[in-house]
N, C-alpha and C positions, 0 to 999 in steps of 0.2 A: 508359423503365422507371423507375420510381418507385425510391427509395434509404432502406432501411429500417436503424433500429440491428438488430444481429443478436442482440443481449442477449436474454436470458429475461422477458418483460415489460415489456419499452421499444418503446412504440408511435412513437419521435421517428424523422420523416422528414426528409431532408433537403430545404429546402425557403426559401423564403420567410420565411416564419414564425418556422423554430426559427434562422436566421441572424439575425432581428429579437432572439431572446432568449440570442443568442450562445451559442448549441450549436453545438458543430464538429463533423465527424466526420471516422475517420481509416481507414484503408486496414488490414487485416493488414498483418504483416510479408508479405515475399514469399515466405522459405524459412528454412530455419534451427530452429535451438530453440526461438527466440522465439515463432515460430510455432505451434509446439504450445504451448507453455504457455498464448498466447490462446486456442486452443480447447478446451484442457481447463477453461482459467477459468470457459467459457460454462457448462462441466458440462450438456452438450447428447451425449446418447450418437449415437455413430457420427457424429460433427458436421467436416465439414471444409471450411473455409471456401473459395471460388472467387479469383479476384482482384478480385471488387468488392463483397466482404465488406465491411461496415463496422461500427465502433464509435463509439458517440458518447461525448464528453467527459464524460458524465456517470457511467462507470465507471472514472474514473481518477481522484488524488488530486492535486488543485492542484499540487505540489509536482511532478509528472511531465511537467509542461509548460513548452517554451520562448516563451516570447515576447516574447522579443527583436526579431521583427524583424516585418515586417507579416504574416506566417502565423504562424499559432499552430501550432507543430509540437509530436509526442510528443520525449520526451529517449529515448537511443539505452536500446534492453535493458527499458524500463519495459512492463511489466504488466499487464490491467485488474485492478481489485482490487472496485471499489464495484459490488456487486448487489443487488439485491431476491428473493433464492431463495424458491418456498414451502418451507414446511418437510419435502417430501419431499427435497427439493433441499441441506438444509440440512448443514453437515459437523457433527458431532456431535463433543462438544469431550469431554474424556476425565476421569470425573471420579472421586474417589479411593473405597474403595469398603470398605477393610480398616479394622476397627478402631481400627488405632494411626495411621496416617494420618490419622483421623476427628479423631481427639484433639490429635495434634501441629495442626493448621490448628486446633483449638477454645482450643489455648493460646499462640498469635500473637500478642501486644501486638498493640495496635488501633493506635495511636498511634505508626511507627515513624520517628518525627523525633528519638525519646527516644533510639533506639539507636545514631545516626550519631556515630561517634568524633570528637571534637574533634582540630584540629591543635596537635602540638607544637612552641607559639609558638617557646621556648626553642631548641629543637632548629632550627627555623627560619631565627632570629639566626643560632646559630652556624655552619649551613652557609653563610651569605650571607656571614658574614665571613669565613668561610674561601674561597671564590670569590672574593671580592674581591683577596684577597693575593693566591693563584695568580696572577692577571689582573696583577697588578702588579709 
């Protein structure tokens, strides 16, 4: 029986092939929270995964990956995160919609490297000096 990613749109089987272009895939969790939150991720209604569900590497963010040792395993509690949704599928980001909100985001400095507070060198020195004596 063939081993297919379970994503929305991800035709990669497990196989010959997608090991040559070093696709992994990885099991659900077994049980747990983590569990659902993978199947909710798929955004797949009524969707619950068996025990030879699989995901492939390609909906996880480099960062979520151990490979330390000769398997490429998930890090413990990680997520999938990278989809391809159609836009039915799509979560719709919330955006402001009242007139003064409109205007505060329209009077935003563009450039906000201008606004980041410089540190107080002075004030700096003098706590260092004053650590130092305590210390001594």
């Amino acid at each position: 029986m063939p081993d297919f990613c379970a994503a929305y749109g991800c035709s990669n089987e497990r196989g010959i092939e997608t090991r040559a272009r070093g696709i992994t895939f990885h099991l659900f969790p077994k049980t747990g929270q983590i569990r659902k939150q993978w199947e909710l991720a798929l955004r797949r209604d009524g969707f619950v995964a068996s025990k030879r569900t699989l995901l492939c590497n390609e909906h996880f963010r480099s960062e979520d990956f151990d490979r330390t040792g000769q398997t490429v395993r998930l890090k413990g509690g990680v997520v999938p995160s990278i989809f391809d949704f159609p836009a039915h599928l799509q979560r719709l980001v919330a955006t402001r919609s009242t007139t003064t909100s409109r205007r505060a985001e329209d009077n935003l400095p563009m450039d906000l490297s201008q606004d980041v507070p410089q540190p107080d060198v002075k004030r700096l020195k003098k706590d260092r000096a004053l650590n130092n004596t305590l210390l001594t």
